[in-house]
N, C-alpha and C positions, 0 to 999 in steps of 0.2 A: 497828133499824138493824143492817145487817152490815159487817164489816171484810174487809179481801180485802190479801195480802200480797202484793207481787210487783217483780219488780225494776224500778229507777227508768227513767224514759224522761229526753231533757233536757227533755222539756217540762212534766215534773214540777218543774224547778229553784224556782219562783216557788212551790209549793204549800210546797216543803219550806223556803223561806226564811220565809213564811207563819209556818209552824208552829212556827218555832226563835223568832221573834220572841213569836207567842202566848203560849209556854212559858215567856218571860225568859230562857232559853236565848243568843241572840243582841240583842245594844245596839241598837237603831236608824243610831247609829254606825260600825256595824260590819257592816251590812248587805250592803254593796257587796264589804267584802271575801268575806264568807261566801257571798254569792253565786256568786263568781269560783271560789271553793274548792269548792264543793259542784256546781257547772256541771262541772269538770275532773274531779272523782272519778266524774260520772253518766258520761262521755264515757271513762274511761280503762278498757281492756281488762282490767287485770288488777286491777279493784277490783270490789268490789259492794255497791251500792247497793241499800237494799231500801226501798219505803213500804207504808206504812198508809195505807188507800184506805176513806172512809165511801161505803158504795153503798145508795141511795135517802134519800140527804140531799143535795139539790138544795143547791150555793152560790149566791151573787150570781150569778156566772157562768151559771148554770142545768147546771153538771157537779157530778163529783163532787172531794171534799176530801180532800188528802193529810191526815191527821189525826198521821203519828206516821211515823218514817226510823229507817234505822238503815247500817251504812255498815263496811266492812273500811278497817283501817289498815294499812300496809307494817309491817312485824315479821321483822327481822333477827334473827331462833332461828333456823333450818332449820324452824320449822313455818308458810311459809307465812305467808297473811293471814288476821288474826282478826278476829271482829264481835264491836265495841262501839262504843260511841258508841248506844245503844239511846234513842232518844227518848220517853218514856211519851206518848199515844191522852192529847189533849188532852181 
């Protein structure tokens, strides 16, 4: 199996809601909110979103599986936006 990094699309949002729930990462609970949040960071210009993509592992779906995100936070230093929030390739 290979992994392929690249920045999120929205129509990645459900793959990476997926994945945070997999993880235990995200409540079932808390679904909807983390959705809503992680929809608006894929969408907004000055963030970036990155996933982990399995390529030739067919899902339910018959595509392929976000497996692992990672995501810039706003950081009021003067440096900019930083990546973390790194999800570990379930």
């Amino acid at each position: 199996m290979t992994f392929v990094m690249r920045p999120a699309r929205p129509v990645d949002a459900p793959g990476i809601l997926a994945a945070d729930l997999d993880a235990g990462r995200t409540a079932p609970a808390d679904a909807a909110r983390f959705a809503a949040s992680i929809s608006a960071a894929v969408a907004d210009p000055t963030r970036l979103v990155v996933v982990a993509e399995a390529q030739g592992d067919a899902n339910a779906g018959g595509g392929v599986g976000v497996v692992g995100w990672a995501k810039t936070h706003p950081f009021d230093g003067g440096e900019g936006g930083l990546l973390q929030a790194a999800r570990p390739l379930s």
